[in-house]
NUFITOR-432059 format. One record per residue (C-alpha): residue number from 0; x, y, z. Coordinates in steps of 0.2 Angstrom, whole numbers, plus 5000, padded with zeros to 4 digits. Last residue first. Layout:
residues N
REC  nr   xx   yy   zz
REC NUM    X    Y    Z
...
//
This chain:
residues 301
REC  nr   xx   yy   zz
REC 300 3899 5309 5529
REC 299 3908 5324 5519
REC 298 3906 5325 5502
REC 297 3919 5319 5487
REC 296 3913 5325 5469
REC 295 3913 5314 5454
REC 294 3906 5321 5440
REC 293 3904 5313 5422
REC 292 3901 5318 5407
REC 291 3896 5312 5391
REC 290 3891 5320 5373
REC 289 3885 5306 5358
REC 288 3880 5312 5342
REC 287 3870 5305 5328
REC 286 3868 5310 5310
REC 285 3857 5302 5295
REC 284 3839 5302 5305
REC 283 3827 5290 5297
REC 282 3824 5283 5314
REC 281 3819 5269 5326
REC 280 3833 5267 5339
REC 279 3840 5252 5349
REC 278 3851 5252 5364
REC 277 3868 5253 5376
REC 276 3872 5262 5391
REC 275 3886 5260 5405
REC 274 3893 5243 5391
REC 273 3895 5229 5405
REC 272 3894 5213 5398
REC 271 3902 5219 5383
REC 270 3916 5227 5393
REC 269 3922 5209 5397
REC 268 3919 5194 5410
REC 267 3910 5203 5421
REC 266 3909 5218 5433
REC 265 3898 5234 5437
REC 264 3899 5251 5444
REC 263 3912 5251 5454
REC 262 3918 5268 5462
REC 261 3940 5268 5465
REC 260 3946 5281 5476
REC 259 3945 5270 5491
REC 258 3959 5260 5483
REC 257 3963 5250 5466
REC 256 3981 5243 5463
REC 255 3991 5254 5455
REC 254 3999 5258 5437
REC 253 3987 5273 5432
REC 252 3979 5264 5417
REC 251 3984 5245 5424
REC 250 3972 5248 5437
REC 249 3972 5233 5450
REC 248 3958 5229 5460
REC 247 3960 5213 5470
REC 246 3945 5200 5472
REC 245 3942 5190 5488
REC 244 3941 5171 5493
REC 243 3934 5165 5509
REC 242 3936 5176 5524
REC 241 3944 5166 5540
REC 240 3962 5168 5537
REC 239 3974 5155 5542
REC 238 3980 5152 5526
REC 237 3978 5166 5513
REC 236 3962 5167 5508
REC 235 3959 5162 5487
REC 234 3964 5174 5474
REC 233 3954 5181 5462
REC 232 3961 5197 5449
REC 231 3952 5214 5445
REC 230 3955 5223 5432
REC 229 3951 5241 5427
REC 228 3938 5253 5418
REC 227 3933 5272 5420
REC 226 3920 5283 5416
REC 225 3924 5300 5414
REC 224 3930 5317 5427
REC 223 3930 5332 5418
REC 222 3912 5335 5422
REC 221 3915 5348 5431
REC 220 3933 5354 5433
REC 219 3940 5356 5452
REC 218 3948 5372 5452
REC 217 3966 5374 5453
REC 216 3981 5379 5463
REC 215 3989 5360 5466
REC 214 3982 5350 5452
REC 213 3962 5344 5455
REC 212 3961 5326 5462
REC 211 3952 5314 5453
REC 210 3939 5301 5460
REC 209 3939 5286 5451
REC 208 3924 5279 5442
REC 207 3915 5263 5438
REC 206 3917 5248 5425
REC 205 3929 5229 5431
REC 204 3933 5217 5418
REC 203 3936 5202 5430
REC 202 3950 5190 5431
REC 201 3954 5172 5437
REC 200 3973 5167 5435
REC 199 3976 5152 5423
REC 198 3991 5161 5416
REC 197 3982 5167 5399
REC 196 3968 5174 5411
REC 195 3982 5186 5421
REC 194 3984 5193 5403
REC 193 3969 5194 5396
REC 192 3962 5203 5410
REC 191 3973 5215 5408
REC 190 3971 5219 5390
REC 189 3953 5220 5394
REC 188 3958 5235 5408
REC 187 3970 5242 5396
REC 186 3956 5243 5381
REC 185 3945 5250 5393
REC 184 3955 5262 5400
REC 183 3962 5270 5382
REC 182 3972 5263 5371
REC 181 3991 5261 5362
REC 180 4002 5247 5358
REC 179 3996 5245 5341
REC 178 3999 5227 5341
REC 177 3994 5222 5358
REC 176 3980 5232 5355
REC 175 3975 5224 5340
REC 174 3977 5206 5349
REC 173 3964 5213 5364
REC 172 3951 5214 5350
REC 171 3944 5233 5346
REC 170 3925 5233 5346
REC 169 3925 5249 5359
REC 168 3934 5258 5347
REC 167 3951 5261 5346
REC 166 3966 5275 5343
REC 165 3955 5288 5345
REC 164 3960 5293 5364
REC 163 3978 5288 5365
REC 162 3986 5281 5382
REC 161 4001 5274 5377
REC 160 4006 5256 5380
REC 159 4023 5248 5386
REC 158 4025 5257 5405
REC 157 4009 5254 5411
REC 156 4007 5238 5405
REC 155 4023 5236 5413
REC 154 4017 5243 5429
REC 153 4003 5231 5429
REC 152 4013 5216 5427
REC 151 4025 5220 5439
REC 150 4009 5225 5451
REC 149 4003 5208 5446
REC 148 4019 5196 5449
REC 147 4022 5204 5466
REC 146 4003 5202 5472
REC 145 4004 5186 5467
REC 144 4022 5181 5476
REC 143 4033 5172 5463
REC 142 4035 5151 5463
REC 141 4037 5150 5446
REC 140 4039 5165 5435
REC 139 4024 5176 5432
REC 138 4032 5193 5424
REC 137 4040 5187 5409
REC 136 4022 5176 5408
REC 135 4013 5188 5402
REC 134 4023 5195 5385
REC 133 4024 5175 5381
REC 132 4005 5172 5385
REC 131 4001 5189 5373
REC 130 4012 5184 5359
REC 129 4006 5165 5361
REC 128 3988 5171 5358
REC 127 3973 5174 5371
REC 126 3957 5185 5364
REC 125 3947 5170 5359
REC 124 3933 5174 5350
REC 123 3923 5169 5361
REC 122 3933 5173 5378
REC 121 3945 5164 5387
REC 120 3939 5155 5406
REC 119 3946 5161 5421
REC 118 3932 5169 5424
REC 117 3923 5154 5426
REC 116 3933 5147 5436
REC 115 3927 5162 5449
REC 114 3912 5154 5458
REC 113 3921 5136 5460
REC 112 3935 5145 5471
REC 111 3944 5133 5480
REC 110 3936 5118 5475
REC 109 3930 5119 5458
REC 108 3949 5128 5455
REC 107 3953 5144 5455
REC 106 3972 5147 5451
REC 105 3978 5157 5463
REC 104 3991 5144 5470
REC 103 3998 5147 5454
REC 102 4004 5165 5460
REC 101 4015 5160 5475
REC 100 4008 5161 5492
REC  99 4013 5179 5500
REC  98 3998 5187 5497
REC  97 4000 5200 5512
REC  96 3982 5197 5515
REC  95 3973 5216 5506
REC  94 3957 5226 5513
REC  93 3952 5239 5504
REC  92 3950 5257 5509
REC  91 3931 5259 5512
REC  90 3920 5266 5499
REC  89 3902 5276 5502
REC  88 3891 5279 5486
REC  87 3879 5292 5484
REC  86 3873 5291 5465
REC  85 3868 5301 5451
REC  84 3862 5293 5434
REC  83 3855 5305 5418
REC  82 3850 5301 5404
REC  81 3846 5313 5389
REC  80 3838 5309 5373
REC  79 3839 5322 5358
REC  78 3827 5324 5343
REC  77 3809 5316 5349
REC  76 3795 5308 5348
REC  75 3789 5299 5363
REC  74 3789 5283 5363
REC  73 3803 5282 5375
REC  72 3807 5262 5384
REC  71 3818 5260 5398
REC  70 3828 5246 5406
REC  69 3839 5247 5423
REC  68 3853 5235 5426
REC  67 3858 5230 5445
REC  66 3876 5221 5440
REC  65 3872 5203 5450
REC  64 3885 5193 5441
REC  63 3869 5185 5431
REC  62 3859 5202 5430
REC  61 3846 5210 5442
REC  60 3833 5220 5438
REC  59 3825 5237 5436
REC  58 3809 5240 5426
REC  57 3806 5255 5411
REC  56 3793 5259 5402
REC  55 3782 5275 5395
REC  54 3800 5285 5395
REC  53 3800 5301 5399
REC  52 3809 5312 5386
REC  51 3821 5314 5398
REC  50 3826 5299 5405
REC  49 3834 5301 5428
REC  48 3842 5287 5434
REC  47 3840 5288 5454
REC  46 3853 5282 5468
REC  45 3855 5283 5486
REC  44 3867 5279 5501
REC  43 3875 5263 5490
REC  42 3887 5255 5502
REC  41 3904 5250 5494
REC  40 3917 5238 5507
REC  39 3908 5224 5508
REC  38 3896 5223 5492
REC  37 3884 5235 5485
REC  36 3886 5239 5466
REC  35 3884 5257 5457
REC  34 3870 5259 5447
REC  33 3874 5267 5429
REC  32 3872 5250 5420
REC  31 3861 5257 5409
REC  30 3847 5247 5395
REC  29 3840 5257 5383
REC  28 3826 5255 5368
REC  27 3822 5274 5359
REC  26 3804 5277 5347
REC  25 3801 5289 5335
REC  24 3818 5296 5333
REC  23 3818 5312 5324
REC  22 3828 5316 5312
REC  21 3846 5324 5315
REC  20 3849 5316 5331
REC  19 3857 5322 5349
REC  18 3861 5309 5363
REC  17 3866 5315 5379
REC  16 3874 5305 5395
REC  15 3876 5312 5410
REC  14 3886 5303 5424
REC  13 3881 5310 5442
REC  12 3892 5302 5454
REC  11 3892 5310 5473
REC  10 3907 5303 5484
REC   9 3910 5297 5502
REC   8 3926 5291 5508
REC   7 3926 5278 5524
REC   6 3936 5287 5538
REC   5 3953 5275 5544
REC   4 3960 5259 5538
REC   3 3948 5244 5539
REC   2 3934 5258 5535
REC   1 3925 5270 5545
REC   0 3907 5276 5547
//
């Protein structure tokens, strides 16, 4: 099959997740966002979420931006808990108008885009200050091409923030960031939403993968690819297009607007909408640890 510019890419995603305890846990609670979405331009080929111990429950649903979520339930006793999702996913190259209409012309409104007003919408706790509108707005003057205001915005992202595993948690608020000027994806991703929400722009925190190239000379690793995270910003059709509305990825972690490389996952209004796995534990253990890993590995069609 091909995309809108050339051969679709095809990619096998197993993510591995283990969790280790120093008591035993006498009964475990999960819920995963591990399956990768369907829409134009992503076909999911196959997909299975391997638990181990077996859980005695589990169901798989649907949540309110249409993220498939899987549930599980372990009563079995036990010391470590591994889960385990591997996916055959199909990605096109992405389709983009020129986006030549200025920025506000963007903004959704109950006419133009009444699904995405909501995501233009602050959080609670509101993450949007006057540092972070000021910091924004240096790259959204009047009248400025969308795509134009974004990629500048993305590349000064980019440009002002390290990349620095450590230096937050996944409870860190946007303003600390800002601060510290330092993060990882996650925190880049959320920052970027921030930013194109504090302009009246609709934004999505966006979970998945990218596909890495090795260096030149080297072995692909295994499991040295991790779960990603990035933006993702509305506009409405350009005219004269038939296609309603459409969402643009932009990565403010590797300063580029997302391609064929990019897996989604998932998508809402912030990483807690989103978290790959989150759950509940009965224990008297003291210790816990977490190992992850995450292989993406491209096949042939």
């Amino acid at each position: 099959m091909s995309g809108p510019d050339g051969p679709a890419r095809r990619y096998r995603v197993e993510h591995r997740t283990k969790y280790a305890y120093s008591g035993e846990v006498t009964s475990s609670y999960g819920r995963a966002y591990l399956t990768p979405r369907e829409f134009p331009g992503q076909r999911l080929l196959a997909h299975e979420i391997r638990i181990d111990p077996a859980p005695s429950d589990r169901s798989v649903g649907a949540d309110v931006y249409g993220n498939i979520t899987s549930y599980f339930h372990v009563t079995t006793e036990h010391r470590a808990l591994t889960v385990v999702g591997e996916s055959l996913v199909e990605v096109d190259a992405p389709i983009r108008d020129p986006a030549a209409q200025p920025w506000e012309k963007a903004r959704p409104t109950g006419a133009n885009g009444p699904f995405a007003v909501e995501f233009a919408l602050d959080l609670h706790p509101a993450e949007i200050t006057p540092e972070l509108v000021a910091y924004t707005a240096e790259s959204f003057p009047p009248g400025r091409p969308l795509l134009d205001a974004v990629a500048e915005l993305d590349t000064r992202i980019y440009t002002d923030f390290a990349y620095r595993s450590g230096a937050t948690t996944v409870s860190t608020r946007v303003a600390d960031v800002f601060a510290a000027r330092a993060g990882v994806c996650q925190d880049f991703a959320r920052l970027a939403v921030a930013c194109l929400r504090s302009q009246g722009l609709a934004a999505r925190y966006v979970s998945g993968y990218l596909a890495t190239d090795p260096p030149p000379g080297k072995e692909r690793m295994v499991g040295a690819d991790a779960t990603h995270a990035w933006a993702a910003v509305w506009t409405p059709a350009a005219p004269g297009h038939d296609r309603a509305g459409y969402w643009i990825d932009v990565d403010p972690t590797n300063d580029q607007f997302g391609d064929e490389r990019y897996i989604t996952a998932a998508w809402g209004r912030d990483y807690a909408d989103v978290p790959p796995l989150r759950g509940i534990i009965y224990t008297d253990a003291k210790d816990s640890a977490i190992t992850v890993s995450v292989d993406v590995t491209q096949v042939e069609p």
